[in-house]
C-alpha positions as CSV (number, residue, x, y, z in Angstrom):
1,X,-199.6,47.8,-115.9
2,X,-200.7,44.3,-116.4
3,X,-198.5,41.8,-117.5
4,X,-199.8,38.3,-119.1
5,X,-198.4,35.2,-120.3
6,X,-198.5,31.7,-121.0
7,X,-199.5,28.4,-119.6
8,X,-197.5,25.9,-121.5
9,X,-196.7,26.9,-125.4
10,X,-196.9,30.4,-126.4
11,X,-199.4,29.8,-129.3
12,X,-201.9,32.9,-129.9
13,X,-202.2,35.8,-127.5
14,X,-201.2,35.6,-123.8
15,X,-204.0,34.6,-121.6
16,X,-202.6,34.3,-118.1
17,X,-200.8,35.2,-115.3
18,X,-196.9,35.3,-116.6
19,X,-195.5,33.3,-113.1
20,X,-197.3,32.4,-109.9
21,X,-197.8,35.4,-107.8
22,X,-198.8,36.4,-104.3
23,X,-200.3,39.9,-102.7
24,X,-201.1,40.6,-99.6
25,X,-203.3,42.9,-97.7
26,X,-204.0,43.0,-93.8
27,X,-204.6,38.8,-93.0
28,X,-205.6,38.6,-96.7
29,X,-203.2,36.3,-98.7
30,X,-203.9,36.0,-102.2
31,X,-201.9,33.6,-104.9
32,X,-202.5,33.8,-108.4
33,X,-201.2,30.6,-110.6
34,X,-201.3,30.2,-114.4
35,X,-204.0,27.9,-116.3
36,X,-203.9,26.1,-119.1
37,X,-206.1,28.1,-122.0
38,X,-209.7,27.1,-121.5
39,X,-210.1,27.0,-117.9
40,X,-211.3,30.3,-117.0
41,X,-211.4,32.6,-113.9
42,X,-211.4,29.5,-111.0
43,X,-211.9,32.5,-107.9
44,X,-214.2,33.6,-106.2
45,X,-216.1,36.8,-106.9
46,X,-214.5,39.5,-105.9
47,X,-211.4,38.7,-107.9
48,X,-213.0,37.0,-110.7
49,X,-214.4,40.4,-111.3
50,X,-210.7,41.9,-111.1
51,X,-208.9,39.5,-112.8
52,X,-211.3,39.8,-115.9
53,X,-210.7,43.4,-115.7
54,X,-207.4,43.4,-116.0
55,X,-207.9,41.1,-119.0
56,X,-207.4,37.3,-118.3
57,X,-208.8,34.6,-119.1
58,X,-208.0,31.8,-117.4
59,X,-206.2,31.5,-114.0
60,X,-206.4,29.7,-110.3
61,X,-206.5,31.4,-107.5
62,X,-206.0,30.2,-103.9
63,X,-206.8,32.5,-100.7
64,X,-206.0,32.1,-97.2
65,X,-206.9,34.6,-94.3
66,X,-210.0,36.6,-93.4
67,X,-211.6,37.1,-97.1
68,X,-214.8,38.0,-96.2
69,X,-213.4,41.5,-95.3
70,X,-213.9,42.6,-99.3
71,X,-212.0,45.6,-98.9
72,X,-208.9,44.0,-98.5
73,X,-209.2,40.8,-100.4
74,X,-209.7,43.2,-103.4
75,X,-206.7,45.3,-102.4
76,X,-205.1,41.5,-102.2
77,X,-205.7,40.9,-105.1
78,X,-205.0,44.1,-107.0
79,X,-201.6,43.7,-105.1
80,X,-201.1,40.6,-106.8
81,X,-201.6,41.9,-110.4
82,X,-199.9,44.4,-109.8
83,X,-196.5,42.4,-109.0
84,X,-196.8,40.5,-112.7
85,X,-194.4,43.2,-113.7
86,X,-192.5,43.0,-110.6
87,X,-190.7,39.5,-111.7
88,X,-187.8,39.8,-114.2
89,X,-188.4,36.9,-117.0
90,X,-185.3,37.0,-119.7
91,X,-187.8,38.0,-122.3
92,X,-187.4,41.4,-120.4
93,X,-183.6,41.6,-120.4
94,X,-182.0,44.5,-122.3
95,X,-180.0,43.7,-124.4
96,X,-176.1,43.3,-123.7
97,X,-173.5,44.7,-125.8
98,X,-169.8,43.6,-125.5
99,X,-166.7,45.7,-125.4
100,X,-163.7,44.4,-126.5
101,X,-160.7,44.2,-123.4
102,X,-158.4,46.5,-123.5
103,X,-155.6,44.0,-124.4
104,X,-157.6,43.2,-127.3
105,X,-158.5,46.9,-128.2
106,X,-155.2,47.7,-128.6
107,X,-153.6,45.0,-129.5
108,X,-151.7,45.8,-132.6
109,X,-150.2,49.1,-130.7
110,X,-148.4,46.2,-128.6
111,X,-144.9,45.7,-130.4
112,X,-143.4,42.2,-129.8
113,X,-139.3,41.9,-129.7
């Protein structure tokens, strides 16, 4: 599963990558940064081909390592997608429901002298 988000306010659909994330694959580092709406895939190729796969619009990318091996700069990359669901963002949080202590449970069982 892909996960999107926002760049700035959350007006209309999500269009980027949620947080900034990283995959890695042999030497191949791959970081993937949210854009502001409008700027498009800024990547190379290989995962500009990926990224609008997986359905976003804009992003940055930044690589550093051997990416001229394309095998794993797309493995990188899919790596790096793939950890969008990875990070924990409140919006994901269950939600918490409170028990009342047991002092307050029973608290008119309690008789006072």
């Amino acid at each position: 599963p892909v996960r999107r988000g926002y760049w700035g306010n959350k007006i209309g659909a999500p269009h980027t990558v949620p947080c900034k994330v990283t995959g890695k694959c042999g030497s191949v580092l791959v970081r993937l940064v949210p854009a502001p709406r409008g700027t498009g895939l800024v990547s190379a190729p290989v995962p500009k081909k990926l990224l609008s796969m997986a359905g976003f619009e804009d992003c940055y990318t930044c690589a550093t390592g051997q990416t001229a091996t394309l095998g794993n700069f797309a493995k990188a990359t899919f790596a790096a997608i793939a950890k969008t669901y990875s990070y924990l963002t409140p919006d994901m949080w269950s939600p918490t429901v409170f028990t009342n202590s047991p002092y307050q449970e029973f608290l008119l069982h309690v008789r006072y002298w």
